[in-house]
C-alpha positions in Angstrom: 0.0 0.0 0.0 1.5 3.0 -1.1 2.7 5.5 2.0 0.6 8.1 3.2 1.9 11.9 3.3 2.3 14.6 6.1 0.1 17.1 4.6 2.1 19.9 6.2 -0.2 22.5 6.6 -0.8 26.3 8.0 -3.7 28.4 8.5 -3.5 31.9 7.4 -5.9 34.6 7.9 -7.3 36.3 4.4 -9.7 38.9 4.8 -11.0 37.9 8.0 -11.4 34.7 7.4 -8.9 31.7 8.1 -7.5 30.0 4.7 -5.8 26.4 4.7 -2.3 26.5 2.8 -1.2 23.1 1.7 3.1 24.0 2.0 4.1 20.2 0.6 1.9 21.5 -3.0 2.4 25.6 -2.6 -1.1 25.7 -3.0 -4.8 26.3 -1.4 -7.2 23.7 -0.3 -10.4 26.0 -1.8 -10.7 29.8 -2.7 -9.9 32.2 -0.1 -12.6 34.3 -1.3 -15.7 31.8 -0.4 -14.9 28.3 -0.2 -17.9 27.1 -0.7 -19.0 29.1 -3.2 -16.9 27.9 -5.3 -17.4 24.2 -4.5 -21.3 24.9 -5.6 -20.0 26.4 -9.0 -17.8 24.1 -9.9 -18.5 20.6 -8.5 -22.5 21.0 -7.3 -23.7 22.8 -10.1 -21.0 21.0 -13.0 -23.0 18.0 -12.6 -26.2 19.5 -12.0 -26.3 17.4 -8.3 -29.5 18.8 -7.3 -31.7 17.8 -10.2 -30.2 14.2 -10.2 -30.9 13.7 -6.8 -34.4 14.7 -6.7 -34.9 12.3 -9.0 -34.8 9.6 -6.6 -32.7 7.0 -8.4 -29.0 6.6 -6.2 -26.3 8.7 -6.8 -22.6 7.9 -6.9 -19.9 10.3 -6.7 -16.5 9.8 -7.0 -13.9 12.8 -5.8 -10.1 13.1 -5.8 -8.5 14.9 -3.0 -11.1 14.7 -0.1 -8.9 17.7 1.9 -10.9 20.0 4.1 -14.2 17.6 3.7 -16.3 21.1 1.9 -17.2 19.3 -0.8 -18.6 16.8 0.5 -21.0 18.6 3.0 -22.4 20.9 0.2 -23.3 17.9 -1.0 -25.0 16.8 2.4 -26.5 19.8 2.1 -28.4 19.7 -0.9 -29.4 16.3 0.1 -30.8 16.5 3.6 -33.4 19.4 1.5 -34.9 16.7 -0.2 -36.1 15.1 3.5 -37.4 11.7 3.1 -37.6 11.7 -0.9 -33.7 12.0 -0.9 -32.3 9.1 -2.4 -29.3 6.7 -1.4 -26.1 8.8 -1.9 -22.5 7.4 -2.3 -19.4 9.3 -2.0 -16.2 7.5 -2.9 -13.1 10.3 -1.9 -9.5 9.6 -2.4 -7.0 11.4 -0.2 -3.0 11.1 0.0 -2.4 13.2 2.8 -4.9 13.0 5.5 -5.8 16.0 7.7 -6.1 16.1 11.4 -9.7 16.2 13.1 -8.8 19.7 14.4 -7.9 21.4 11.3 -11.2 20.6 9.4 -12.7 21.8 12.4 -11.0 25.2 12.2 -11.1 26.0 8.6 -14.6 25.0 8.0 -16.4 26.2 11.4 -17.1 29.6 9.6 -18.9 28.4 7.1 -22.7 29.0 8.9 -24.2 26.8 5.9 -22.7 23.9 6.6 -21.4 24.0 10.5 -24.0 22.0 11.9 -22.9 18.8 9.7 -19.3 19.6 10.4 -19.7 17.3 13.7 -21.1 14.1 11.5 -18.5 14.3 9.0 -15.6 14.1 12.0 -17.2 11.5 13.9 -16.7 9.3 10.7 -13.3 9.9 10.0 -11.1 6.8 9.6 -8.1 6.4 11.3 -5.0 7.4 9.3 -3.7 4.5 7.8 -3.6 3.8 3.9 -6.5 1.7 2.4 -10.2 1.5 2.4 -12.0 3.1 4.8 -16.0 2.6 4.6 -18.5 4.7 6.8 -22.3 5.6 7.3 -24.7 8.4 7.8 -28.0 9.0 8.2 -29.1 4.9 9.2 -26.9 4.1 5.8 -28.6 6.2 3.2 -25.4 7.7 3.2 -22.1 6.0 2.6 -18.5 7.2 2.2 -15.9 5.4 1.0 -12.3 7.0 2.1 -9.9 5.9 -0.1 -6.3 6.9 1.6 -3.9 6.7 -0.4 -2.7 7.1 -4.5 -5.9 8.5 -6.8 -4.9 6.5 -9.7 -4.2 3.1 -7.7 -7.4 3.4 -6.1 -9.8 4.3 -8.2 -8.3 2.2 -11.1 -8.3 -0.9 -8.3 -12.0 -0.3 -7.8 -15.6 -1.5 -8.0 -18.2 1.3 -8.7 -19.3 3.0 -11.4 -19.3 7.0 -10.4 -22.3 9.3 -12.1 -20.7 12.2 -10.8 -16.7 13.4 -10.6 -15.1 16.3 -8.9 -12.0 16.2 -10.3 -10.2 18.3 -6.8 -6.9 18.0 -5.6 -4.1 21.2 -6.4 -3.0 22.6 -9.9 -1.6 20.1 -11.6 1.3 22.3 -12.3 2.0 21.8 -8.4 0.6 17.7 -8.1 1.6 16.3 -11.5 0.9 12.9 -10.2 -2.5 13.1 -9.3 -3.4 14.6 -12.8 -1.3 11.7 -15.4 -3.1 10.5 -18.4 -3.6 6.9 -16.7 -5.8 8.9 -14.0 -8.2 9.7 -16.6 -8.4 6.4 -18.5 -9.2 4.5 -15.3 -11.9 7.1 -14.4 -13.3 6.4 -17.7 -13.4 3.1 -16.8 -15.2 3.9 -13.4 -17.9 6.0 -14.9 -21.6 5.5 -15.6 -22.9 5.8 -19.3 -22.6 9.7 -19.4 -21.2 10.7 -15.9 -20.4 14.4 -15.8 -17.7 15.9 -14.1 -16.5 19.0 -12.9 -13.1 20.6 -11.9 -11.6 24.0 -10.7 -8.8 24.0 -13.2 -8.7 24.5 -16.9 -5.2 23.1 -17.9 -4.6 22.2 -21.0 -3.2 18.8 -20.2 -5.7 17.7 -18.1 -8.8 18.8 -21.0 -6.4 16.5 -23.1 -6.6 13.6 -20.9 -10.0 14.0 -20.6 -10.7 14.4 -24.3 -7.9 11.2 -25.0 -10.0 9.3 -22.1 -13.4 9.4 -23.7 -14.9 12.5 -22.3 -16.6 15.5 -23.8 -15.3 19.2 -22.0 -16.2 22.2 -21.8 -14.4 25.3 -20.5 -16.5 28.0 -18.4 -15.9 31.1 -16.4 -14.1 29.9 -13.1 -14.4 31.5 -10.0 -12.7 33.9 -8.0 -9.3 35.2 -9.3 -9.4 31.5 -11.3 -10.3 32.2 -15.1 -11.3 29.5 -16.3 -12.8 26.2 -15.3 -14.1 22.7 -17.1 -17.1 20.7 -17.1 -17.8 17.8 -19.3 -19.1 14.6 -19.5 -18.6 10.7 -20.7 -19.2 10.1 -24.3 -20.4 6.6 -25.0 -20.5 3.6 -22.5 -17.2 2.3 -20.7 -15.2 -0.2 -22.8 -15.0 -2.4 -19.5 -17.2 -2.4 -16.7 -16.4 -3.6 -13.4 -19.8 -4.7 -12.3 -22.8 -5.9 -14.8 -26.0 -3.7 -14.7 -28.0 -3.9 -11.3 -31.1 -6.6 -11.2 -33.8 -5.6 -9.0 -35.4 -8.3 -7.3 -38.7 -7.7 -5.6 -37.8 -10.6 -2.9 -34.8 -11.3 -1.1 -34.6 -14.2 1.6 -31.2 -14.0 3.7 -30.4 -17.3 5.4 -29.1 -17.0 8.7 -29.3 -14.9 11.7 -25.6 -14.6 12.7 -23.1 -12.0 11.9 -22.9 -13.0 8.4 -26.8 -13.0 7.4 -27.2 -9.6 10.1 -24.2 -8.0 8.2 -25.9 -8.5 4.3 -29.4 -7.7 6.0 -28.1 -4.2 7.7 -26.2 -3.3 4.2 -29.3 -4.0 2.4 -32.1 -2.7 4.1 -31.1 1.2 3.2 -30.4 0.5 -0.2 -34.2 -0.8 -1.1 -36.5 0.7 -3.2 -40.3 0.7 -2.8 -41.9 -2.8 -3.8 -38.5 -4.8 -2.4 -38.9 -7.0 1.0 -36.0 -8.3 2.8 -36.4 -11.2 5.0 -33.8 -13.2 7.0 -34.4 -16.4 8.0 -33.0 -18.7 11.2 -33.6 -22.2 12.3 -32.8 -20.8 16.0 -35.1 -19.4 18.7 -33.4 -16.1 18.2 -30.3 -14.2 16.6 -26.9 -15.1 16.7 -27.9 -18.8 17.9 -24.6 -20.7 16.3 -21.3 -19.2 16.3 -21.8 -15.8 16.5 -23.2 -16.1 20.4 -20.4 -16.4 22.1 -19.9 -13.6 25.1 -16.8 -11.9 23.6 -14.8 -12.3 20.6 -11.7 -10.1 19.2 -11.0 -8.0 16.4 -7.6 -7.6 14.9 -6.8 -8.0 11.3 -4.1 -10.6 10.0 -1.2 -9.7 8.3 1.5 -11.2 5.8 4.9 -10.7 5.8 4.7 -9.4 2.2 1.1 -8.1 2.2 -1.4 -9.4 -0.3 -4.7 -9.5 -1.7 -6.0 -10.7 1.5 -4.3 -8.7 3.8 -6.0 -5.7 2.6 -9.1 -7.1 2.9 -8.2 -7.8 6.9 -7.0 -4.5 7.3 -10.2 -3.0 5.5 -12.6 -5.0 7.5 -10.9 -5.2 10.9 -11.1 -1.0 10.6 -15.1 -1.2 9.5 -15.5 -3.6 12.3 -13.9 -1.9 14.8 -16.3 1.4 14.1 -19.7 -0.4 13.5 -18.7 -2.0 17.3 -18.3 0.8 18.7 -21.5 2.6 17.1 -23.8 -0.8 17.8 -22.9 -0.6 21.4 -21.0 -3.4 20.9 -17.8 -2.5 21.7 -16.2 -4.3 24.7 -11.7 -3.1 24.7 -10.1 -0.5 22.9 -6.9 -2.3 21.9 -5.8 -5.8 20.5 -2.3 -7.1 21.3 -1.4 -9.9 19.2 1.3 -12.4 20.8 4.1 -14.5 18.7 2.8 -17.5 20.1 5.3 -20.0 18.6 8.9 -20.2 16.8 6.9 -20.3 13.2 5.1 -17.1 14.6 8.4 -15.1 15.5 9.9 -15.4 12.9 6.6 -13.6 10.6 6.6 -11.2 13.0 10.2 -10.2 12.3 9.6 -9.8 9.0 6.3 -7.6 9.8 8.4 -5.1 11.7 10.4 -4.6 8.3 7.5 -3.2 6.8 6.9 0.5 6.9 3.2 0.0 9.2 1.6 3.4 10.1 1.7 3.8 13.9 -2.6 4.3 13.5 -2.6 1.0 12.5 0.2 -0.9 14.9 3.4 -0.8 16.6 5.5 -3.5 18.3 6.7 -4.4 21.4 8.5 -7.2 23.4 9.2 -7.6 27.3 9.2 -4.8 29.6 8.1 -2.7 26.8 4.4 -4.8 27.1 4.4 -4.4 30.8 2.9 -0.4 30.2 0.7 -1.5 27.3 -0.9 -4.5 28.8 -0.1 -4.6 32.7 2.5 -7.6 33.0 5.9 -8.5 30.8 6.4 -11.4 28.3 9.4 -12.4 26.7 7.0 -13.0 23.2 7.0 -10.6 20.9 3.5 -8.9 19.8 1.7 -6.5 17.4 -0.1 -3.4 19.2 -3.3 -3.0 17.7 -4.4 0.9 18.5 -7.9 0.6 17.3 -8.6 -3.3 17.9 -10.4 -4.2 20.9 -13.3 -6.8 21.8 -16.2 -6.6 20.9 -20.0 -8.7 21.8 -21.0 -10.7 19.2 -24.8 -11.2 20.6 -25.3 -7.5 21.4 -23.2 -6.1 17.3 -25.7 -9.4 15.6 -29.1 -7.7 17.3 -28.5 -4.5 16.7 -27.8 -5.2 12.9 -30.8 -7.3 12.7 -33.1 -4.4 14.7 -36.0 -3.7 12.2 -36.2 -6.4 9.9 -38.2 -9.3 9.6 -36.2 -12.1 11.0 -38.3 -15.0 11.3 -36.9 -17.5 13.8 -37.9 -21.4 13.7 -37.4 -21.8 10.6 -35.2 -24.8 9.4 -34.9 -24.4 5.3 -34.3 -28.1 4.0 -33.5 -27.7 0.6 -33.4 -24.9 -2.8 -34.4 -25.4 -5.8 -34.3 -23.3 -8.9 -37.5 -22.9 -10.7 -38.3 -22.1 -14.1 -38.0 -18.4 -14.7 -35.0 -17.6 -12.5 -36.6 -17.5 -8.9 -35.6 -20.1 -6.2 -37.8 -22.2 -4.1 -36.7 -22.5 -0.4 -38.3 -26.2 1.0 -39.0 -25.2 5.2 -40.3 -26.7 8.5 -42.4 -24.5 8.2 -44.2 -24.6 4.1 -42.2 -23.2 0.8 -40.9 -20.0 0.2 -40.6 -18.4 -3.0 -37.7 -15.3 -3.6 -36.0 -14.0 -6.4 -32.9 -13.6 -4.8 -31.1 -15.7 -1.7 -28.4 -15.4 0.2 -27.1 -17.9 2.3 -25.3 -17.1 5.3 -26.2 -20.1 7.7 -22.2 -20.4 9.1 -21.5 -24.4 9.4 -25.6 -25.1 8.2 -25.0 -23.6 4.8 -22.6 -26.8 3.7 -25.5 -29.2 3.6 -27.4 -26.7 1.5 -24.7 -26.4 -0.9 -23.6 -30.2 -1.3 -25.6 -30.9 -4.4 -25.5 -28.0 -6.5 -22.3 -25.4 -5.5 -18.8 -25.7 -7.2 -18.1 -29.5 -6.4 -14.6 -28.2 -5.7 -15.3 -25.9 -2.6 -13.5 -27.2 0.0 -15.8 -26.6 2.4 -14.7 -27.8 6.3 -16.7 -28.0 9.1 -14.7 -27.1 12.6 -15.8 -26.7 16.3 -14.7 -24.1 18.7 -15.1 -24.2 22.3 -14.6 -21.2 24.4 -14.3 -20.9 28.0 -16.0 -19.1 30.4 -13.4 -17.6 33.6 -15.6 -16.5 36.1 -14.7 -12.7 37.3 -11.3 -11.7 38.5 -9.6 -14.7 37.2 -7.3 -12.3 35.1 -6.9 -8.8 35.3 -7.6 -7.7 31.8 -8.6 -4.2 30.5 -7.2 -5.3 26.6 -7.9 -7.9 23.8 -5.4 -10.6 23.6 -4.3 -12.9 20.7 -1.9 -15.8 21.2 -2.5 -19.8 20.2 -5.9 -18.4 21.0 -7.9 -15.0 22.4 -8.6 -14.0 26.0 -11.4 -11.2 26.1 -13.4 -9.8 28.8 -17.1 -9.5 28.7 -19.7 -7.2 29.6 -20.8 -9.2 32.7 -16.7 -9.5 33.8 -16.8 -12.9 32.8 -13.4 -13.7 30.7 -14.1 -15.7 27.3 -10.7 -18.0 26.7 -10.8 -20.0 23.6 -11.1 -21.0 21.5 -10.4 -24.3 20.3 -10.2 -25.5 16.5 -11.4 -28.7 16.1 -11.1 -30.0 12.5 -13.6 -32.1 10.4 -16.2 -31.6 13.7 -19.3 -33.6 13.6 -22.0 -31.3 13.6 -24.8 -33.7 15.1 -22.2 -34.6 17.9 -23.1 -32.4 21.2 -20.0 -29.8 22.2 -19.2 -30.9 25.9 -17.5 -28.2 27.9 -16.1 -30.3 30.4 -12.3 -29.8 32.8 -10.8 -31.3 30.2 -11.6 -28.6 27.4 -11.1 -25.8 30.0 -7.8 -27.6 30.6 -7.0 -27.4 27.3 -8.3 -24.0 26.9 -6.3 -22.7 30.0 -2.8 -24.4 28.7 -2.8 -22.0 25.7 -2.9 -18.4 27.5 1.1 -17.0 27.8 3.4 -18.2 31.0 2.7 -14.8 32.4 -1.3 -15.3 32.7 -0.8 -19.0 33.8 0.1 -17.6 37.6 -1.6 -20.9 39.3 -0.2 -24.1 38.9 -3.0 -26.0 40.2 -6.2 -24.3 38.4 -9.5 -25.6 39.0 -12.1 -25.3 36.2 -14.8 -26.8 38.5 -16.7 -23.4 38.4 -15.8 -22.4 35.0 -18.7 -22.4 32.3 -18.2 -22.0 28.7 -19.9 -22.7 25.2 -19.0 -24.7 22.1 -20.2 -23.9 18.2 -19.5 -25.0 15.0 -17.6 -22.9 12.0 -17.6 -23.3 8.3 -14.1 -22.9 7.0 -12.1 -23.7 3.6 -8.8 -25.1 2.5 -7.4 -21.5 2.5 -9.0 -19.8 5.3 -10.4 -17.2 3.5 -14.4 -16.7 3.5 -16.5 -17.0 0.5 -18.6 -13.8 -0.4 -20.0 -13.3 -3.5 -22.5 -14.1 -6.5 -22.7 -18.0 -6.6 -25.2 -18.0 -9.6 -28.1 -15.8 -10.7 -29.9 -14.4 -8.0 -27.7 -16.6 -5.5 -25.4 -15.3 -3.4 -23.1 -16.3 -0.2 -21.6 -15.2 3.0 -20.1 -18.2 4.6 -16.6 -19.9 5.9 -15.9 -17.0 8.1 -14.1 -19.5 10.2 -13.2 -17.8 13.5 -13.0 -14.2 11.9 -16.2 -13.7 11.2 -16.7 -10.6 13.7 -13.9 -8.8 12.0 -14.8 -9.9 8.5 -18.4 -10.1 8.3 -20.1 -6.7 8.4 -17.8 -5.4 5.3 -18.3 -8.4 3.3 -22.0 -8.0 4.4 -21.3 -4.5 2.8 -20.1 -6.3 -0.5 -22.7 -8.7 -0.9 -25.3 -5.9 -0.5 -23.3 -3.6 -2.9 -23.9 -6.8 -5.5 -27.5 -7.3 -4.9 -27.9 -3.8 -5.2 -25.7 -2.5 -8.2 -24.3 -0.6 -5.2 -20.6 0.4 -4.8 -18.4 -1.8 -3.3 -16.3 -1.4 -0.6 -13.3 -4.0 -1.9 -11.0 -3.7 -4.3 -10.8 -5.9 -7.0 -7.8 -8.0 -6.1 -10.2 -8.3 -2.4 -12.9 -9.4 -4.1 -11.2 -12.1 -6.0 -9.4 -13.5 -3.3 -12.8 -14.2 -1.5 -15.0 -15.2 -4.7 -16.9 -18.4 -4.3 -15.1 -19.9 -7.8 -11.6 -19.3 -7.2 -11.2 -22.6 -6.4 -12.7 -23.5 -9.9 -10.3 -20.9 -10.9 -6.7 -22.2 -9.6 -8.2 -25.7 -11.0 -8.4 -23.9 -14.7 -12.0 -25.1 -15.0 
């Protein structure tokens, strides 16, 4: 992932009002005369925003150089006045240089139209780390997709299709590598038959890139002391798109109420028109009944030594996790330390200290060094995890499934494809007819599959039993990671698990008996083991089953027409599940989504068919 920059900044005060000078480009971050003013001319009005949205169909925007944020409230501007007719909006921003909360805050406090959304946009603001940062507002009409790091990489890397472009950023006479002639054949590529754009400058090189790219322009009267500006728009339909044109299925039946089914079902519900019903279904007596009901489980992402497809992926979903915790009420630490438990282990994590992390996302430490991060020394080495933590899987489930219809009860025995394209769901509980399903049952799902799906998924059933320490076992205040996890709960219990028990039977009952808390107890670091003699008489715990496959990776993604998947989250699913909820939705949808395309490969339900050259 490509470095992210100091944005070196100062404020200066122009004619009573404060004015954000950029010294790493020698230029401004908007017009000292009226900010946004000028974002109205030449982004809002440019792509005529406020007649496209009040037309009620979604909107997708896509903006290089998010900077100050000003563009993107005069947008949230012009879409809060349309009230309850306003329309899903998507904002995809790219941003190399990241500003701090507090400078937004100063520059753009002044601007009366706008101040009282200036507190919505900062509470969303991902921590500074390169990648893909996805976030909500307004109960998910709204969705922003921060995209730290290189414009061209990113948006070329992506899956969306933008309507809208505000081509920002500084001159290109000042940020040459922002403005490059790839730039604008990749946004080609990212554009809806006959997005528009708009952009404050007027440089000939950039109208040629444009114009090379596919795109109509037109130079206007700019604004302020700026003579010129350009407008323009796409001429003809993309020569490759990234995703094929949205269906729109009237009924959608999600399988599972767990993470994985809660995580497609809270994507989805903001995205539906009028005339679309979403219903999730569970063979429990309530949510999260399988593997998703344990007391406490941990977020951290899972790094390479040489990063990857999938690495991203775990950085981009352990960051979306982490936030939708903490704004479900979920949340239950504020940091993940990840131990080297073994010799295989050390030896990664000396190669991950080579690697140039940003300190928002980890730092390292060994020994005494632990003892002020995590209240007692170890010898192992471990990853520092600022923004990982724990976080209640029963309490993050229900509050994604709050609102929509979850029908409990309900065992589905078989699907069958009927004639015309619709599937046919065979119940406990009578037939169900849908034109789209998505099947997120966790370790259920693989009998549903065994007759029709890929016959070379390597699908693997595995049980996991976690350990209940009653209170004050451990002093704990932080998430740990070693052969296994150790995370406090909301009552004080202490979950300690779990165990990873492969080719499980899933008829066979999960004991939790002295012998698994044994077990369970033997894996924690010397330095927690501080009796000799434990005795688990008192303990309590709670066994489940997990779908996993050969690789470890989850599959998530179209599985046929009007089929899709969320399953084989293995024991990740709390850090993978709600963004790869976000994907599947995004597919159902014709949405935007919030992986990159080397992401969304690595977790496709056909890559096995793939590797096999089939």
């Amino acid at each position: 992932m490509t470095p992210l920059l100091d944005p070196k900044v100062t404020i200066e005060t122009r004619d009573g009002r404060p004015c954000l000078v950029s010294e790493r480009f020698g230029d401004l971050y908007f017009s000292a005369e009226n900010g946004l003013a000028e974002t109205e001319l030449v982004f809002i009005d440019a792509n005529d925003l406020p007649r496209r949205m009040a037309s009620g169909k979604r909107v997708v925007i896509a903006e290089t150089g998010f900077g100050t944020g000003l563009n993107f409230l005069a947008v949230l501007k012009h879409w809060i006045s349309l009230g309850d007719g306003a329309p899903p909006l998507h904002y995809i921003t790219t941003e190399i240089a990241p500003l701090p909360a507090e400078v937004i805050r100063a520059v753009l406090s002044p601007f009366h139209e706008i101040a009282h959304l200036l507190d919505d946009m900062i509470s969303i603001l991902p921590p500074v780390w390169p990648g893909r940062h996805r976030r909500h507002l307004f109960g998910g009409k709204v969705t922003i997709d921060f995209l730290y790091g290189d414009s061209l990489t990113m948006i070329r890397d992506s899956l969306f299709q933008a309507d809208a472009w505000f081509l920002d950023g500084f001159a290109p006479a000042s940020n040459p590598e922002m403005w490059r002639p790839e730039f604008f054949t990749a946004m080609a590529s990212r554009s809806s038959e006959g997005a528009s754009f708009g952009s404050f400058t007027a440089a000939g090189s950039v109208r040629n890139g444009l114009i090379e790219a596919g795109f109509s322009v037109q130079r206007l009267d700019g604004y302020g002391h700026k003579r010129h500006r350009i407008a323009g728009r796409s001429e003809g339909t993309p020569s490759q798109k990234v995703q094929p044109p949205p269906h729109t299925p009237r009924n959608i039946v999600i399988i599972g109420a767990g993470i994985a089914g809660a995580s497609v079902a809270a994507a989805l519900m903001p995205q539906l028109a009028d005339g679309q019903h979403l219903m999730v279904l569970s063979k429990g007596e309530g949510p999260a009944d399988g593997a998703s009901g344990n007391i406490a489980a941990l977020q951290a992402p899972r790094l390479t030594a040489i990063g990857s497809d999938s690495e991203r992926l775990s950085i981009a979903s352990y960051g979306y996790a982490r936030w939708l915790g903490r704004l479900m009420g979920a949340n239950l630490a504020n940091k993940a330390v990840v131990f080297a438990a073994n010799t295989r282990e050390v030896a990664r994590y000396d190669k991950l200290q080579k690697r140039p992390w940003s300190p928002a996302l980890l730092s390292h430490a060994q020994g005494e060094d632990l003892e002020g991060e995590i209240g007692f020394a170890c010898s192992d080495p471990a990853l520092i995890f600022h923004e990982g933590g724990g976080v209640d899987p029963r309490v993050l489930t229900k509050a994604l499934l709050d609102g929509i219809d979850t029908r409990f009860s309900v065992s589905v025995e078989k699907i069958n494809r009927l004639d015309g394209g619709s599937w046919q769901l065979i119940t406990n509980q009578g037939e169900i007819t849908a034109d789209c399903v998505v099947l997120a049952a966790g370790a259920g799902a693989a009998a549903l599959t065994a007759d029709w799906i890929d016959p070379l998924l390597p699908l693997q059933i595995t049980a996991g039993r976690v350990s209940h320490l009653p209170k004050g076992q451990i002093a704990l205040d932080q998430a740990l990671s070693f052969n296994g996890y150790l995370v406090k709960a909301s009552d004080g219990q202490i979950a300690l698990g779990a165990s990873f028990e492969r080719d499980a039977d899933i008829h066979a009952p999960l004991v939790m008996d002295n012998a698994v808390h044994a077990a369970n107890w033997s894996m924690l670091p010397d330095a927690l083991r501080v009796k000799k003699d434990q005795d688990f008489s008192s303990w309590e715990g709670r066994g489940s089953f997990r779908l996993s496959t050969t690789d470890r990776l989850p599959l998530a993604g179209a599985a046929g027409k009007g089929l899709y998947m969320l399953m084989a989250l293995s024991a990740h699913g709390m850090t993978t599940a709600p963004l790869l909820g976000e994907h599947i939705a995004a597919l159902i949808a014709g949405a935007p989504s919030p992986l990159d395309q080397g992401m969304a490969k690595a977790v496709d339900p056909f890559r096995f068919s793939a590797r096999a050259g089939l």
